[in-house]
N, C-alpha and C positions, 0 to 999 in steps of 0.2 A: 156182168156183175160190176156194178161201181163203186169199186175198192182198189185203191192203191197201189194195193200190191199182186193187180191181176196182171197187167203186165211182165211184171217179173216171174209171175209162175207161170205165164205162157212162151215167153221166151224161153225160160230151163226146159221148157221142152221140145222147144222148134229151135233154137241156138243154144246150147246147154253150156258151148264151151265159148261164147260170146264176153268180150271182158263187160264185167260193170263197173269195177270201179278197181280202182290202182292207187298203193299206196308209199309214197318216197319213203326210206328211212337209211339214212349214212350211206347215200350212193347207189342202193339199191329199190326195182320195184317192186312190190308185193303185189301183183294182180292178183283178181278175184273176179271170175267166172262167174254168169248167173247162176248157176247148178250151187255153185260153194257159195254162194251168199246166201243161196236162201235156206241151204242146207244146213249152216251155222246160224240163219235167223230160226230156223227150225230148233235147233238146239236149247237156243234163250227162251224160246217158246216153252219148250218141256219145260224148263228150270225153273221159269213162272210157275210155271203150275205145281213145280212141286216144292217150292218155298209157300203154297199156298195162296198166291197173286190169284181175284178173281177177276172174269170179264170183266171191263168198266173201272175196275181202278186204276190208280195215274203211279205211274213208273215214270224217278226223274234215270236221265243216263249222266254220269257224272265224270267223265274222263276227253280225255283231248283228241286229235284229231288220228281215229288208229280204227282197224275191221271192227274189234269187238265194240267200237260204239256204234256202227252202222246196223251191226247185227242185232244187238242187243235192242236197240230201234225197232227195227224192223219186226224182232221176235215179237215184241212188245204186241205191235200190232197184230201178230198173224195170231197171238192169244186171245186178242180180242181187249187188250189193258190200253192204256191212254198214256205214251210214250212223251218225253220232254226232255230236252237238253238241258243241261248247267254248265256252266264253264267250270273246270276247275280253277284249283290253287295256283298259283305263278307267283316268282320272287316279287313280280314289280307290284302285285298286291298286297296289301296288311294284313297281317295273320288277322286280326281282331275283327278288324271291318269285312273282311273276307265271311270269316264264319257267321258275322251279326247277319248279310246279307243273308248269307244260305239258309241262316236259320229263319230268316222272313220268309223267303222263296219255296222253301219246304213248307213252311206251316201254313203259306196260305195257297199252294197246291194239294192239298189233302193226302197228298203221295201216299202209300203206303210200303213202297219199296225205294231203293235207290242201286242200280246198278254200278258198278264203279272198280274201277282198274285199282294193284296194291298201291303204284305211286300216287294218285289222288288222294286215299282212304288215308295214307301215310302223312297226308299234309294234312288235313283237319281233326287229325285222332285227337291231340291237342286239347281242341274242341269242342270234342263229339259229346260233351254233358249237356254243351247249350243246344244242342241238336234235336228238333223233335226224334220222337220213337218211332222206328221205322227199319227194314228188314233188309239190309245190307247186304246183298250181292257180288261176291269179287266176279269177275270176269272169267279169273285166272283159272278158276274153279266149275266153271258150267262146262260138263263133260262134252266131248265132242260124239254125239251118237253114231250108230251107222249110218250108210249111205242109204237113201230113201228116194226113193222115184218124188217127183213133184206128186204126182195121184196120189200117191201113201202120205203125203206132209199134212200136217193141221191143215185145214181149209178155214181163211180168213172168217172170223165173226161179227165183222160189222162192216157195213157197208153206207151208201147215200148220206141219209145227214146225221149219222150215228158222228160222234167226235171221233176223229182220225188221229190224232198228238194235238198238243198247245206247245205253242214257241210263245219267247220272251221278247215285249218290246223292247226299242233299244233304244235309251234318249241318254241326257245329258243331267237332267234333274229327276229325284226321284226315283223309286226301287221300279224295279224294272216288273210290268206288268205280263200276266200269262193272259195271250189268246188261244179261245178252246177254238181249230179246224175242224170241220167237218172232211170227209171222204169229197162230199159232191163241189163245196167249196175249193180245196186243192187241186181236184181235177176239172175246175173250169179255168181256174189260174193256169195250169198245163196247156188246154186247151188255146187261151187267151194268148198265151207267151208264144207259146208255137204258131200262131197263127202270125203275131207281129213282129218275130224276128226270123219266120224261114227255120224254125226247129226240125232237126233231120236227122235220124240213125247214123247220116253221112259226116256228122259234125264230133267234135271231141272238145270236152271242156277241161281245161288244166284250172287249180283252185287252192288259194292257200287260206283260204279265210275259212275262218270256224264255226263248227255244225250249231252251236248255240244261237245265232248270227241268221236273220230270214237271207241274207244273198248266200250265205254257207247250206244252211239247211235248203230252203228251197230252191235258189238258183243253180246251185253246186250239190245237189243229190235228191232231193224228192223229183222235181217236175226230170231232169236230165233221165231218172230210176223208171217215170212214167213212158215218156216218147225212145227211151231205148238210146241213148247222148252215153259211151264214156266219160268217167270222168277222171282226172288224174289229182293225186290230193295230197297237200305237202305242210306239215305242220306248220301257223302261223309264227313259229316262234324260230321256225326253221327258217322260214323266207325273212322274217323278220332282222335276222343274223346275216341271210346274203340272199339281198332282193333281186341281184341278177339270177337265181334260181327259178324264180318265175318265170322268166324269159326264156332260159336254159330249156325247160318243160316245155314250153310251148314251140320250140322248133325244134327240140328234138321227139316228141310224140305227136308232131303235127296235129296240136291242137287248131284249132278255129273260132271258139269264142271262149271268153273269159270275162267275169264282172268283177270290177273294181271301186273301191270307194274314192273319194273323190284325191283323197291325200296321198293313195296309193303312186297315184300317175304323176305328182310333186316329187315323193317319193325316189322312188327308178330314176325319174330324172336327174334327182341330186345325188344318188350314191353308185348308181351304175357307170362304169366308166363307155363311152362310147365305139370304142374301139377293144379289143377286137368286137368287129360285131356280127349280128346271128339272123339267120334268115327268117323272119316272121309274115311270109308271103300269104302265106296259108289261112292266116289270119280275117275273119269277118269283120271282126268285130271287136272289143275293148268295150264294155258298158259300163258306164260310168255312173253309179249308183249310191244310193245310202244318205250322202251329203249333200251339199249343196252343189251343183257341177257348176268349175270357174272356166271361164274361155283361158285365162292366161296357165292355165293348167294344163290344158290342153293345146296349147304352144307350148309351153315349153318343153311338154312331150315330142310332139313331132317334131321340133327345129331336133332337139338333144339326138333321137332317133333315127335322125334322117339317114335316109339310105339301109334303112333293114327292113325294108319294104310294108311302112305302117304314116300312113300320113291320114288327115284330119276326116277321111270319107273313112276312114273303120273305128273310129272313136266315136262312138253310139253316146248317150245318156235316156239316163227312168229316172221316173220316180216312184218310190216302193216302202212301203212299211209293213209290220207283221199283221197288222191289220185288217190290212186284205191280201192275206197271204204271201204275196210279195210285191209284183210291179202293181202301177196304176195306169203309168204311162211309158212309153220305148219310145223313142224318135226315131227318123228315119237315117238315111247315111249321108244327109246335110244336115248339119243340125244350126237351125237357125240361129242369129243374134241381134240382141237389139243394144244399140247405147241408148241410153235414159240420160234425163238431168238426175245428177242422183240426189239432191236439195230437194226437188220437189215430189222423190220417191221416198223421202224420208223425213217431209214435214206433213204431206196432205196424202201421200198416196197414188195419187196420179203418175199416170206413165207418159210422158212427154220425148220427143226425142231432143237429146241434149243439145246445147244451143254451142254456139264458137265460143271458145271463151269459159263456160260455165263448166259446171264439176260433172266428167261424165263418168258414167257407170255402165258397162257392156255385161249383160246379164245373156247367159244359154237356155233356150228351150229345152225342156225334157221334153218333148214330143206331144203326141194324141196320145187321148184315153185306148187303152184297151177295149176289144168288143165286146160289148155290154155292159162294163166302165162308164159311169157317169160321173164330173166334176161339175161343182159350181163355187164361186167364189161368194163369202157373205161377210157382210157389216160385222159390229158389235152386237147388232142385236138380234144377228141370226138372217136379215135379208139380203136376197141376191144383189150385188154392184154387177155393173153394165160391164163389157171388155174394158180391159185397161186403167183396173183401178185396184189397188192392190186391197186386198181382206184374206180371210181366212180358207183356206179349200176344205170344203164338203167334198166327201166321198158316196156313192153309194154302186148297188152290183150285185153279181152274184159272188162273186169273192169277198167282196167285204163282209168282216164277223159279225157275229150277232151279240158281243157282249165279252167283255172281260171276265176269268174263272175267278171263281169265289169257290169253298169248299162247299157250301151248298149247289153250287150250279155257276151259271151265267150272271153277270153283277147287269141287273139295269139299267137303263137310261144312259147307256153306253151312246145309241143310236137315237137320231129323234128324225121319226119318219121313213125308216130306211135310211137316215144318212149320218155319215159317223162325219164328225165334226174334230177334222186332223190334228188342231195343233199347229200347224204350219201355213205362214202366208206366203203368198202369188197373187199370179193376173191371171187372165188368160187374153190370148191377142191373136185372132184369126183362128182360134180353136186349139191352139196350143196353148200349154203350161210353163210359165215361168214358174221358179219357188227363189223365194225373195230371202226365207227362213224361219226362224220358230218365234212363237209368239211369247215363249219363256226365254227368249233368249235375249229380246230385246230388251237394251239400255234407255231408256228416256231420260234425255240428258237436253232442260229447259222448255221440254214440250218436243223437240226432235228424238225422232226413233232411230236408235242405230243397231244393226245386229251382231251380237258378239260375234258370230265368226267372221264378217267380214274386218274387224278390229284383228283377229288374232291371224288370218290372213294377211294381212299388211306387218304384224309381227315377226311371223316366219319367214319375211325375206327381208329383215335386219340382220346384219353380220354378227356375231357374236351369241346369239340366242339359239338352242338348241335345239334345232326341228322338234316340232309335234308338241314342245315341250312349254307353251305359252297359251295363257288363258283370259280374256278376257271378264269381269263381270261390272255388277253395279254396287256403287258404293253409296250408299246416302251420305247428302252436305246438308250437315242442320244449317247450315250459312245461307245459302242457297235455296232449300228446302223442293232441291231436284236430286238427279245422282248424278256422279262421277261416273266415269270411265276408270275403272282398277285394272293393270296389268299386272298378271304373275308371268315370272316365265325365268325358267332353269336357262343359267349361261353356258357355254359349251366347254367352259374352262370352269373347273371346278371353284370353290368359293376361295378357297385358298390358294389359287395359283392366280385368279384376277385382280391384278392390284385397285385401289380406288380409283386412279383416275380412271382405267380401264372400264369399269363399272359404268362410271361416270358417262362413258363417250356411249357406251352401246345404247345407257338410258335415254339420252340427250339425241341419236339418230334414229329411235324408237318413237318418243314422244314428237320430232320433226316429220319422221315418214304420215304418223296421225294425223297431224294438221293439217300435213301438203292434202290427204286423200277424205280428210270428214269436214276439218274448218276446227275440229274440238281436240281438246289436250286432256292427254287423260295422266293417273295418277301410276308412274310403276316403281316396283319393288320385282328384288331379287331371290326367290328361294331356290334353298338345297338341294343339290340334283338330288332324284328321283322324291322330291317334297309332291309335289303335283299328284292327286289321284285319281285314277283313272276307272270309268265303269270297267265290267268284263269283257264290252263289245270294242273297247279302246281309246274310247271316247273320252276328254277331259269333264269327270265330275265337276258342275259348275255348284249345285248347295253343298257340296259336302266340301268343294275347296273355300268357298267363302264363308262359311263355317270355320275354317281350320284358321283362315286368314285373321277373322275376328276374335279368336281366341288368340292364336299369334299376337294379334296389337294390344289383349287386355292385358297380357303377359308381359311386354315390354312396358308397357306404361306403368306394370305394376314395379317393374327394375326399373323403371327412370325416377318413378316418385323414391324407391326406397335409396339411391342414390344423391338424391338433390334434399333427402334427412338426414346424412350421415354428415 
């Protein structure tokens, strides 16, 4: 049967007491047996059905990273309903913008229920007027039945290319869009992933990243759920508070692979201290996913590291969207490098290797395509460029979607031809992928292309500036009639403990580290810790902060005129 969760009902009954998945909270673990997961995905399954939930409607799950949302998942599915994540409520989010989102993400999911723990429901009650109408499920509340053999349990109602869940893309611009998964599509991404990184019943994955999230949901519990992978699972907000806990996990449950986004392995490096340190021998792997993967990131990992047994041969990178359900591409355990002139990857595109003297730029492969994973790179106007010239990457596959969810169905013209047109530029050079970055993301500043993240990456190793907490965008100069380079970014001393000149100096070796590394001087401003906002996936909102920014300046202009009449 090609469904998801035959796996897991075959194990409950040839390993019943096998762990699936494990959960940290205040020092302790909560394992969970396959027999108990699907016994409580059983449970959710009833509880649909008896709030009324039919086959085929979309259930979001709305709570943080805890069993009842795996279960509730899971139940989703074995009812035969169309299962999806939301992130919930957290301080560092706006109540206001919080709820505008959900209430976009609900209404154009067609949901008709929403499962959800007391603490979530607790944050949006508030709210819950702007909230479509829909059948509100505590968790707290779905009885736990008796024990039931796997043969007595609901038997899964869809299978092949019936829709299996929709996960949410995760970008930087714009509300975040639902892709509908089929069953057959998920399980060749399994298939796919296991074949390209050695996936093994033998392997265990430690994970703090959240199930909202395609490396959370797919790398860290569908495909690991499918091939039979432990996983160990630690709230983001936990690890977040003390990122040596990830580590901690990982040599002390003798994990062996772990996916990581690209800031993560910045991250550890800058707040972990290196000593005492911890054996991570065991270790495959570190993939480094989501963003953009930087070689100096990955130095600075292994020098910090060194000697807890993880050096630059178990630092993997993909490339991966929800897209097509998670990777595209994994590299191997060298992962190649090239330096470029970056001038001439950033006025015409060409991949040149950089000259003595000129601006160089050392870009990482993410690796080959996955098997049966097709890439091509294309123009502006949709035709293929030769190796080594940077455009757009085209996707296509049997993982790749067939369309973004609408409440009617699948939104059209997602695909053209079988091939989903990413959003993101690369090259490709020898049949590997470089990703250069996003095509919303670039600044054109006098005809030269720059990419905000590599601007906010030169940021965060200014002193003074407060990790994760800097944003690049683009500003229009009616002078000019190009754009600026705008930097926000929160200081590490708060607004009132930094004097002026202080300000002054961070600004002044911000705007110098710019010049030494692009040639261009861009424009910065200081806002108020936690002024920056952020999507749910963590990402710094780039429309919604240059939004905020422009309002900000009409605001001040309106106090400088009303000042210079008095």
């Amino acid at each position: 049967m090609m469904n998801i969760l035959a796996s897991l009902i075959d194990r409950s009954v040839a390993v019943p007491d096998q762990i699936a998945l494990a959960f940290y909270h205040d020092g302790l673990w909560d394992e969970w047996t396959c027999r108990r997961l699907l016994q409580r995905a059983h449970d959710h399954a009833c509880a649909l059905a008896a709030y009324g939930v039919r086959p085929g409607e979309r259930v979001l799950i709305l709570m943080g990273t805890h069993p009842e949302a795996t279960s509730a998942f899971l139940g989703a599915m074995m009812h035969g309903a169309v299962p999806g994540f939301l992130s919930p409520m957290t301080s560092k989010l706006q109540p206001d913008l919080y709820v505008s989102h959900l209430s976009a993400l609900m209404e154009g999911s067609g949901a008709t229920a929403v499962v959800v723990d007391r603490m979530s429901v607790e944050a949006v009650v508030a709210g819950m007027d702007a909230l479509p109408p829909v059948t509100w499920i505590l968790c707290e509340e779905v009885p736990e039945g008796p024990p039931l053999s796997p043969e007595r349990m609901s038997r899964p109602k869809t299978c092949g290319d019936d829709t299996a869940f929709i996960q949410y893309s995760s970008g930087t611009t714009g509300l975040r869009k639902a892709v509908p998964l089929s069953h057959a599509k998920v399980l060749a991404q399994a298939e796919a992933l296991t074949s390209a990184l050695g996936l093994s019943p033998a392997d265990r994955i430690s994970s703090w990243l959240p199930l909202y999230h395609d490396m959370g949901l797919i790398g860290s519990f569908i495909v690991p759920l499918i091939v039979g992978i432990p996983v160990d699972m630690v709230c983001p907000f936990t690890w977040t508070a003390k990122p040596r806990l990830l580590l901690e996990m990982i040599a002390a449950r003798g994990s062996t692979l772990a996916f990581l986004p690209n800031f993560a392995f910045n991250h550890l490096a800058l707040t972990v201290e290196p000593q005492p340190s911890l054996d991570l021998g065991r270790v495959r792997a570190l993939i480094n996913c989501s963003e953009v993967c930087r070689a100096e990131s990955h130095d600075r990992f292994v020098t910090h590291f060194k000697g807890w047994g993880i050096g630059h041969e178990q630092l993997l990178t993909c490339y991966a969207m929800a897209e097509a359900v998670f990777a595209v591409t994994v590299s191997g355990h060298v992962v190649r490098r090239m330096s470029v002139d970056g001038d001439r990857l950033a006025t015409d595109g060409s991949v040149v290797e950089a000259a003595s003297g000129g601006r160089q730029q050392v870009l990482l492969s993410v690796g080959r395509p996955l098997p049966g994973v097709r890439i091509k790179i294309a123009d502006g106007q949709g035709k293929p460029l030769p190796e080594d010239r940077v455009g757009q990457i085209m996707i296509a596959g049997p993982c790749v979607f067939d369309g973004y969810l609408q409440k009617a169905g699948s939104a059209p013209g997602a695909l053209d031809d079988g091939w989903f047109a990413t959003g993101d530029c690369g090259f490709l050079s020898d049949g590997e992928l470089f990703v250069t970055g996003r095509l919303k993301d670039v600044i054109i500043v006098n005809g030269r292309n720059v990419y905000a993240h590599d601007i906010e990456a030169i940021a965060l190793q200014v002193r003074g500036i407060k990790p994760g907490r800097a944003v690049a965008l683009p500003l229009y100069n009616r002078t000019s009639g190009s754009e600026d380079i705008l930097i926000l970014a929160e200081l590490l001393e708060p607004d009132d403990a930094a004097t002026r000149s202080d300000r002054r100096e961070v600004a002044r070796e911000l705007r110098s580290a710019v010049v030494k590394r692009t040639g261009l001087n861009p424009r910065v401003d200081f806002v108020s810790p936690g002024w920056l906002v952020k999507t749910s996936s963590g990402k710094l909102a780039r429309d919604e902060n240059l939004k905020r920014y422009q309002d900000l300046m009409t605001v001040r202009t309106e106090a400088s005129t009303q000042n210079a009449d008095r």
